[in-house]
N, C-alpha and C positions, 0 to 999 in steps of 0.2 A: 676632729676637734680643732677651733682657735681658738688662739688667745693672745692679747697684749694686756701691757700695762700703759695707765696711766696717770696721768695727776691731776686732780682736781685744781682747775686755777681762778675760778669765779671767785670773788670776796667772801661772799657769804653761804658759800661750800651748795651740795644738792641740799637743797630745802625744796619747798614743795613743786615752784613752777618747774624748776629744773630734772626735777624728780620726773614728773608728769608726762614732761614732754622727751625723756629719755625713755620712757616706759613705752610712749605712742609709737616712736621711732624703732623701737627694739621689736614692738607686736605688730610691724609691717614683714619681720621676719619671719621663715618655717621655722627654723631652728631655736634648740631652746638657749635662752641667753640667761647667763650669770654675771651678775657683778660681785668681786669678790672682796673683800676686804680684811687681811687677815688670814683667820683661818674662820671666818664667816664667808659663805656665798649667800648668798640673795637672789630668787629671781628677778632677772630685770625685767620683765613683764608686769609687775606689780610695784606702782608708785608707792605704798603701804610700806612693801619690804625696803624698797630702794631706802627711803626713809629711815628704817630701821640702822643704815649704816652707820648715821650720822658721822656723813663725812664729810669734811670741815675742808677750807682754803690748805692747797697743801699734800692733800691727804692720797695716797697712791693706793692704787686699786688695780685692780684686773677684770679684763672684761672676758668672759668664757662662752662661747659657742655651740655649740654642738648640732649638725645637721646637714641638711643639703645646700643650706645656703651660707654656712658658718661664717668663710671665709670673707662675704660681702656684709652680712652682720657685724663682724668685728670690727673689720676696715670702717664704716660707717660710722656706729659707736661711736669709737676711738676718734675720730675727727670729729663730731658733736662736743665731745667731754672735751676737747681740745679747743675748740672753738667756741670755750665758756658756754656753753647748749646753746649756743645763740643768743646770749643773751647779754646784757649791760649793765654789770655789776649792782644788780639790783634787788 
């Protein structure tokens, strides 16, 4: 298993595009991924759940792995949610 943490730094926290497209990226994975929030996990395969965290500019999280490719999942992840999902405070 991996894991990091991170922090949400977009303005307007995972809403749905960010959601989406953290979902697509996580399901090019074998491994099963969690995002955690709390003592909520979610899987991050499903933009629905991701959703469910509602978590806001700020908001610190853990990204969790498990498999054959964990360790390239996390890494990946973790620089997405870093790097605002790609996206422009939108």
């Amino acid at each position: 298993m991996a894991e990091r943490q991170v922090v949400i730094q977009n303005e307007k926290g995972l809403h749905v595009r960010p959601a989406t497209a953290f979902m697509q990226l996580a399901s090019k994975f074998a491994s099963k991924v969690q995002l955690v929030k709390g003592g909520q996990a979610v899987n991050g395969k499903s933009s629905l759940e991701l959703l469910m965290l509602a978590a806001t500019e700020g908001t610190a999280l853990t990204i969790r792995a498990e498999g054959p490719d964990a360790e390239q999942a996390v890494e990946a992840l973790a620089k997405f949610v870093e790097d605002k999902f790609g996206m422009r405070d939108d």
